[in-house]
C-alpha positions as a printed NumPy array, in Angstrom:
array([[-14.811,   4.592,  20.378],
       [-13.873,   1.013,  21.045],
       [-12.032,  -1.047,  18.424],
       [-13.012,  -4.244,  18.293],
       [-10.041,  -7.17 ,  16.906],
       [-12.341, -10.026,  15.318],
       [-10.019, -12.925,  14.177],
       [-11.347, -14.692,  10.767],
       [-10.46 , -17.834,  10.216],
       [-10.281, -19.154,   6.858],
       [-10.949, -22.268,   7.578],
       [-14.219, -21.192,   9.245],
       [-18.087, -20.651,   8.612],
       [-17.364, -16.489,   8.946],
       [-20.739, -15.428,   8.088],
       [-21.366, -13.799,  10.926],
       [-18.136, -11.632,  11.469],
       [-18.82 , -10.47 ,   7.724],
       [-22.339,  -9.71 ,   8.621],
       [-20.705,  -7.646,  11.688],
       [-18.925,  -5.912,   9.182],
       [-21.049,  -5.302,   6.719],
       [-23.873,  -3.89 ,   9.182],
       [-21.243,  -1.119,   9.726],
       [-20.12 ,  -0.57 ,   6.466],
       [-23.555,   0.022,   5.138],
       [-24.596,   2.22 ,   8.488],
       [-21.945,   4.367,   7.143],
       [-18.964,   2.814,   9.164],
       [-15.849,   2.482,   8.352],
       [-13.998,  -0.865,   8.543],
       [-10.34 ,  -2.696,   8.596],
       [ -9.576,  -5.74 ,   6.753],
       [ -6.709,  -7.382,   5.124],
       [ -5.641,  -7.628,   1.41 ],
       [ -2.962,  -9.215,  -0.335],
       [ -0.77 ,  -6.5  ,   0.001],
       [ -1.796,  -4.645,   2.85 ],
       [ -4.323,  -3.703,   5.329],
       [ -6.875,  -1.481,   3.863],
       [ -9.725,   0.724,   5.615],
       [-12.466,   0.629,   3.908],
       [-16.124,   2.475,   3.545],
       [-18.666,   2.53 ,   1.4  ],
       [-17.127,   3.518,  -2.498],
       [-20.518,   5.202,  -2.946],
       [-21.251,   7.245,   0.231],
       [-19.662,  10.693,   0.584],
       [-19.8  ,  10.942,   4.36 ],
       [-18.577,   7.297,   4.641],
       [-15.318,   7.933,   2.473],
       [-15.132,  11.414,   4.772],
       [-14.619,   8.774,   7.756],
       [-11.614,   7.368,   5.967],
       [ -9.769,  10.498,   5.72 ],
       [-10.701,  11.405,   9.074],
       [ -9.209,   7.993,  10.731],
       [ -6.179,   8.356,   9.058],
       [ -5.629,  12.172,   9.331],
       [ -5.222,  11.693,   5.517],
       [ -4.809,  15.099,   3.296],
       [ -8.268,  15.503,   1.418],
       [ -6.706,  15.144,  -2.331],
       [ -5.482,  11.912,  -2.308],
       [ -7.239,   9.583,  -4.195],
       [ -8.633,   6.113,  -2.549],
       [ -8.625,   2.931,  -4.709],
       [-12.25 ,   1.184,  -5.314],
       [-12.169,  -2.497,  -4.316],
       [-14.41 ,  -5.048,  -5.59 ],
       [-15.336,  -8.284,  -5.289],
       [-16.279,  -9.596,  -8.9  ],
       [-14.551,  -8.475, -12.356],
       [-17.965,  -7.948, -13.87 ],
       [-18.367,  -5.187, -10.875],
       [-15.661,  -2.823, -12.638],
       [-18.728,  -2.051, -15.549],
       [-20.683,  -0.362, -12.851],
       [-18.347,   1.801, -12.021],
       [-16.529,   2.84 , -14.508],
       [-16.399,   3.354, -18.639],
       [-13.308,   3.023, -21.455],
       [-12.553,  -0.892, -20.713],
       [-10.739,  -1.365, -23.548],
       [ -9.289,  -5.145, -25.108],
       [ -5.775,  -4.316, -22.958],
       [ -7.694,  -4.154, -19.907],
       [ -9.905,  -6.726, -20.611],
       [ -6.762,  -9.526, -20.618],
       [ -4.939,  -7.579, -17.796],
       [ -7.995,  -7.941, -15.922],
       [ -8.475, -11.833, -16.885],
       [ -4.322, -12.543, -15.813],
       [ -3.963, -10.696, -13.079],
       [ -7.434, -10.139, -11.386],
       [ -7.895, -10.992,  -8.232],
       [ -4.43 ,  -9.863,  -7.43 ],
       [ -2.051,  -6.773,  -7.017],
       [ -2.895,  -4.384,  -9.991],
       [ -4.759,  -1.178,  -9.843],
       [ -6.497,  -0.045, -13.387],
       [ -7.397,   3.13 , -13.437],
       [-10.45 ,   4.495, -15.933],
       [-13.084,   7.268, -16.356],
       [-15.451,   7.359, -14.068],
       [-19.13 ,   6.682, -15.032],
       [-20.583,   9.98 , -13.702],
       [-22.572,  10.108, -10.504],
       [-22.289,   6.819,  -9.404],
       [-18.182,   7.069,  -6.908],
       [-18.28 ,  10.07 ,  -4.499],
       [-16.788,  12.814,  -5.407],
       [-14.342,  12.526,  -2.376],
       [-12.872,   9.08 ,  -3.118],
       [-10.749,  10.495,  -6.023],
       [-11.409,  14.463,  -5.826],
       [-10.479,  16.812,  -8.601],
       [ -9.971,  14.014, -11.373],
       [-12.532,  12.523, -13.041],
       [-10.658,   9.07 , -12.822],
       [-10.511,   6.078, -10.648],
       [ -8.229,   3.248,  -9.566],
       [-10.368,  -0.18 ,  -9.543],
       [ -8.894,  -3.443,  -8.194],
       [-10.034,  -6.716,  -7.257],
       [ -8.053,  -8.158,  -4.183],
       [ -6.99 , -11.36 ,  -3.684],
       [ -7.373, -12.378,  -0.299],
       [-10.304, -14.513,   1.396],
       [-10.921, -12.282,   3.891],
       [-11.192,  -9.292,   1.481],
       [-13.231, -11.319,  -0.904],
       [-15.535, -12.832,   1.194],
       [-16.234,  -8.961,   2.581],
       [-17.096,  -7.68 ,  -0.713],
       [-18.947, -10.22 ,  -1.735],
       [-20.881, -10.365,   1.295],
       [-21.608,  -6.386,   1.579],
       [-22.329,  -6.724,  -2.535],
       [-21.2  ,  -3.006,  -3.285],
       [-17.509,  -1.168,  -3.779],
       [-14.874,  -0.366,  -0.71 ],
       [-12.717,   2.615,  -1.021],
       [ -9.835,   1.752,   1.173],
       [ -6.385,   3.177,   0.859],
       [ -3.694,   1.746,   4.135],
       [ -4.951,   0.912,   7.227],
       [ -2.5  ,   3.236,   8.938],
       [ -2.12 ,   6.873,   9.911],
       [ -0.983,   9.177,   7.601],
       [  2.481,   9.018,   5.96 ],
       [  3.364,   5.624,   8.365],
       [  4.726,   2.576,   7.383],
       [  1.879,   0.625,   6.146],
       [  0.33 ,  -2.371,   8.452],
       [  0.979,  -5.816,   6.929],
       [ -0.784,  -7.447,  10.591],
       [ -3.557,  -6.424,  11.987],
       [ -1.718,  -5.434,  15.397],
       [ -0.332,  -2.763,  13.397],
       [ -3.435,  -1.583,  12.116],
       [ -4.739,  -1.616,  15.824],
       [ -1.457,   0.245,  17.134],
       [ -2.489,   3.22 ,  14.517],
       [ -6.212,   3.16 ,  14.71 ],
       [ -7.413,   2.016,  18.147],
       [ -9.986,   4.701,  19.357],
       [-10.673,   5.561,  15.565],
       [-12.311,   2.644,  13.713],
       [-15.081,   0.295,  15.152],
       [-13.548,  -2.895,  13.548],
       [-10.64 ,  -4.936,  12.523],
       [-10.811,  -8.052,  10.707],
       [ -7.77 ,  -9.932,  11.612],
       [ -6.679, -12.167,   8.411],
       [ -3.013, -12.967,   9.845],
       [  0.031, -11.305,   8.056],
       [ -0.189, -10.126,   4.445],
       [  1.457, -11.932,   1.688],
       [  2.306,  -9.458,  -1.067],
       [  3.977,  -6.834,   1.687],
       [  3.962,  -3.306,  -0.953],
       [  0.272,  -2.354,  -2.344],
       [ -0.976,  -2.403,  -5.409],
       [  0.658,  -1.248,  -8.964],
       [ -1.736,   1.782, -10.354],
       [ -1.386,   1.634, -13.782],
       [ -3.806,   4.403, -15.973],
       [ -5.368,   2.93 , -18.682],
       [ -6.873,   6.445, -20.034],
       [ -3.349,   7.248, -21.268],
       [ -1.508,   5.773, -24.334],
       [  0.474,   3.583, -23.63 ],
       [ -0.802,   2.923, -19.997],
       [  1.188,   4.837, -17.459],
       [  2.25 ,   3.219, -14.092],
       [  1.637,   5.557, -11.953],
       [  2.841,   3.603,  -8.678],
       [  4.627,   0.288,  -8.748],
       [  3.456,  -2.232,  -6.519],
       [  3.002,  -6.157,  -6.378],
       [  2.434,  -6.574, -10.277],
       [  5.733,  -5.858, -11.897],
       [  5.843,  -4.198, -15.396],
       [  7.505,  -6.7  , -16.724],
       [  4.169,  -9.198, -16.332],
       [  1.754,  -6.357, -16.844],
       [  4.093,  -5.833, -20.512],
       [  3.974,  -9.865, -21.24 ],
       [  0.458,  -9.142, -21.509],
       [ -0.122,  -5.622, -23.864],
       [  3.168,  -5.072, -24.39 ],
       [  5.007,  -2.083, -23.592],
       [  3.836,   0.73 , -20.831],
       [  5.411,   3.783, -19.238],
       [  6.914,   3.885, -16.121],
       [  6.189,   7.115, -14.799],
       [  5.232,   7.806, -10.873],
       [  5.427,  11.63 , -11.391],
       [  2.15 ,  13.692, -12.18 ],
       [  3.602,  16.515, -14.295],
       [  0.905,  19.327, -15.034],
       [ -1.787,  17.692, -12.404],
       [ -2.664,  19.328,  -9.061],
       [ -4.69 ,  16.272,  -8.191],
       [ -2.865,  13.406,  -8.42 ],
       [ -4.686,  10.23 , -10.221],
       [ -3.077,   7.631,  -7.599],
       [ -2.249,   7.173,  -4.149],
       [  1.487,   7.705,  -3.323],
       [  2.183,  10.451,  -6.005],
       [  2.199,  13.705,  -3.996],
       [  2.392,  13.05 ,  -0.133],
       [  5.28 ,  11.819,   2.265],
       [  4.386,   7.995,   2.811],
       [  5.563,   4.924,   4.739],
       [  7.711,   6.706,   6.895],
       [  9.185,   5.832,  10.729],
       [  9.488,   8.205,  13.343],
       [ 13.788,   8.683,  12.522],
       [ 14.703,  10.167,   9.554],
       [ 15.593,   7.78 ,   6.613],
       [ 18.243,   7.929,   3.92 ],
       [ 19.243,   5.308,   1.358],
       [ 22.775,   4.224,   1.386],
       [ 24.372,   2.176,  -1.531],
       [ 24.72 ,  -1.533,  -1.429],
       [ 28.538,  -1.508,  -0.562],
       [ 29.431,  -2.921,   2.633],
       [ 32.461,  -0.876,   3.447],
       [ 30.548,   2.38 ,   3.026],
       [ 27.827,   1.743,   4.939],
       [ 30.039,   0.136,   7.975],
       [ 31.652,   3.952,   7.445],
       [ 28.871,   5.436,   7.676],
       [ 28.205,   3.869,  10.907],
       [ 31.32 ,   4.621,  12.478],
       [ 30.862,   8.517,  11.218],
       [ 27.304,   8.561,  12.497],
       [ 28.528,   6.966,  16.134],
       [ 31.476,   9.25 ,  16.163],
       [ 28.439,  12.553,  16.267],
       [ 27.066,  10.41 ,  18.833],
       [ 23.987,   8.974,  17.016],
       [ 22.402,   5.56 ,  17.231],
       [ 21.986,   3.75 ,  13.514],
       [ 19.188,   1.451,  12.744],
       [ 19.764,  -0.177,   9.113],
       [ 17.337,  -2.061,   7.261],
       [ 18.923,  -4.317,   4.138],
       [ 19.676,  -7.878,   3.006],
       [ 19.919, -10.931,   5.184],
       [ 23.782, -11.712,   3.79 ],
       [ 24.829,  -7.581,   4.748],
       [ 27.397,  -8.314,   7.762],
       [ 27.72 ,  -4.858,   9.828],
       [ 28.381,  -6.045,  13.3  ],
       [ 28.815,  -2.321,  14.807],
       [ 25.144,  -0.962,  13.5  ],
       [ 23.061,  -0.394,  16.812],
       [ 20.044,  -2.322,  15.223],
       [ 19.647,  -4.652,  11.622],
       [ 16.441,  -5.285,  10.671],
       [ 16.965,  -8.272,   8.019],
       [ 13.92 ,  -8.263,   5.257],
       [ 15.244, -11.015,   2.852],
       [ 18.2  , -12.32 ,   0.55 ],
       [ 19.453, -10.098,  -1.487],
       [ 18.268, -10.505,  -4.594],
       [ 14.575, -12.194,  -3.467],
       [ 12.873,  -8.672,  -3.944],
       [  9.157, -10.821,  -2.946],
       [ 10.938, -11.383,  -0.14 ],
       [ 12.055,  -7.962,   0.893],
       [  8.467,  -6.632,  -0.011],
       [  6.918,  -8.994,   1.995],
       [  9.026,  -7.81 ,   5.228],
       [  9.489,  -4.32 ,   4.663],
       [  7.133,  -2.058,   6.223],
       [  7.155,  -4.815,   9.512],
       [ 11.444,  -3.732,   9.65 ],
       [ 10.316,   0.207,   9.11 ],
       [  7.292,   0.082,  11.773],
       [ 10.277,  -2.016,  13.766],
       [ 12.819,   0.861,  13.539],
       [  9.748,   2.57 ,  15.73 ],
       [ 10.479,   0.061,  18.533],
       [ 14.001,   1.259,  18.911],
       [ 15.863,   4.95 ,  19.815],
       [ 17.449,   4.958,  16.41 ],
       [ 18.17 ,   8.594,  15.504],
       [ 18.611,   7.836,  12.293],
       [ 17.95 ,   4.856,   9.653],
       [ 19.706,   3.762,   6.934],
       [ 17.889,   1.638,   4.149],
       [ 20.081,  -0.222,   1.391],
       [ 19.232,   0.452,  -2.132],
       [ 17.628,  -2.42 ,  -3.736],
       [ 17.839,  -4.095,  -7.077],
       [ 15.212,  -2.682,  -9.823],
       [ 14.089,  -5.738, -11.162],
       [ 10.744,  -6.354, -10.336],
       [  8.994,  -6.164,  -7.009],
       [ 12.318,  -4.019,  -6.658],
       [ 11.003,  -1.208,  -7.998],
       [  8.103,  -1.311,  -5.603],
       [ 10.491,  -1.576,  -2.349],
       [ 12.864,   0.734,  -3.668],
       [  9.911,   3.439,  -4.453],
       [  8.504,   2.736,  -1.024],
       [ 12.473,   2.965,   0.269],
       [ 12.557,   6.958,  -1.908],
       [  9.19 ,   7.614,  -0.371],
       [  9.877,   7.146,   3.241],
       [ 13.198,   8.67 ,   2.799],
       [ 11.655,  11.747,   0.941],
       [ 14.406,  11.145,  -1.679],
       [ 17.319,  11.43 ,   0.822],
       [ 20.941,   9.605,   0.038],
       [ 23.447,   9.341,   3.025],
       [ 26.549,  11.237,   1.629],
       [ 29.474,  11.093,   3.837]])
């Protein structure tokens, strides 16, 4: 299959790559475009053998759920039922933009396969032109997790959706570089309080200005499906193993020197002010502190660290404070929970 890099400028009259698009999405295609956060792969929300594309592309294990995109709020009472007055206002601050709600589904309406064993779904409205002007145009839901194989880093350009997918997907809409960097927070509105299920680009301190307070809870205790992407599978990872190290710059130039002395080659991803002149490779993704910053440029340093012959990276824990939470759970993720002890 050829793969097919259409550039869509915002500035533009796009109907015409949109109606490209959308002639494949409703033939049953599959298609790349880019969000706020990342680049998603979407296919049609409401065709079973289209979602069965998605999973296919990526090499993506069958029971993990895909978020529904749409293109209008008034969209999200088609789909699904139990919009209560919280997610009414959560929906009027934060929609379009980087929140996730997830809700019963309406019954017979989502295929089964886009969130399969729950009877839930994640809804979100993104806000990016590109994405925007895609929905609107094709007038009916994406499902579209990362535009990326299985368990990578996540593609914040379209050259890195391309690098993962050529030869798999007919189309890429190229939107330029993403702005958010980390997807989407999930956060389940059938639970009370709401449960965030996966941090992401809406912090809970904004979502609790709002409704006031909510769980923080990524874990899915008692589920074999999970309700949300990012709960049970290895994600966001580079080909060399990952392990957080603390923010200290004396143990982490240690660390180097232990690593080198077994012969190893260190890639390290941290702050722009972290001075470690022996590490093999840095990969700078902000100042410390400006956790927009660092989500923004993470999964560019991680899909980076593929570039080199690091044998092994070390990522430097982040602050919690909001977006931080996101990095640092992407950070935990793609490290499978591994600290460098020396």
């Amino acid at each position: 299959m050829e793969t097919k890099l259409v550039s869509v400028d915002n500035f533009l009259d796009n109907e015409k790559k949109y109606k490209q698009a959308v002639d494949i999405l409703k033939n049953g295609g599959v298609v790349a475009f880019p969000t706020e956060t990342v680049y998603g792969l979407g296919a049609l929300a409401t065709d079973q053998h289209a979602v069965q594309q998605i999973f296919e592309a990526k090499g993506r294990p069958s029971d993990n759920p895909l978020i529904v995109h749409i293109g209008n709020k008034e969209e999200v009472y088609n789909y699904v039922t139990g919009v209560n007055a919280d997610a009414e206002k959560l929906m009027d601050t934060f929609w379009p933009g980087p929140l996730t709600l997830v809700f019963h589904k309406l019954p017979g309406i989502i295929a089964q396969n886009v969130t399969p064993g729950v009877e839930t779904v994640g809804v979100r409205m993104p806000d990016h032109p590109v994405a925007l002007g895609l929905l609107r145009a094709l007038g009916k839901p994406l499902a579209a997790p990362s535009a990326n194989r299985s368990g990578k880093p996540s593609p914040t350009e379209a050259a890195h959706v391309f690098k993962d997918l050529e030869g798999l997907i007919p189309l890429i809409l190229d939107g330029g570089q993403t702005g958010v960097g980390v997807e989407s927070t999930v956060l389940d509105m059938t639970s009370v309080p709401p449960t965030i299920l996966r941090p992401g680009g809406t912090t809970q301190e904004m979502i609790e200005s709002v409704i006031g307070n909510v769980i923080a809870d990524s874990k899915s205790p008692g589920e074999q499906a999970p309700r949300s992407p990012g709960m049970k599978y290895l994600h966001y990872a580079p080909e060399a193993p990952v392990y957080i190290i603390d923010d200290d710059a004396q143990k982490i130039r240690s660390a180097i020197d232990a690593l080198h002395a077994e012969g190893k080659k260190v890639a390290l991803i941290g702050p722009d002010e972290l001075d470690v002149p022996a590490v093999d490779w840095y990969f700078a993704i902000g100042p410390a502190g400006n956790s927009e910053a660092m989500a923004t440029n993470l999964y560019g340093a991680l899909r980076e660290c593929d570039l080199t012959v690091a044998d092994i990276i070390l990522a430097v824990k982040t602050n919690l404070a909001g977006v931080g939470a996101a990095v640092m759970n992407r950070l935990m993720k793609a490290a499978e929970g591994k600290h460098y002890k020396d």
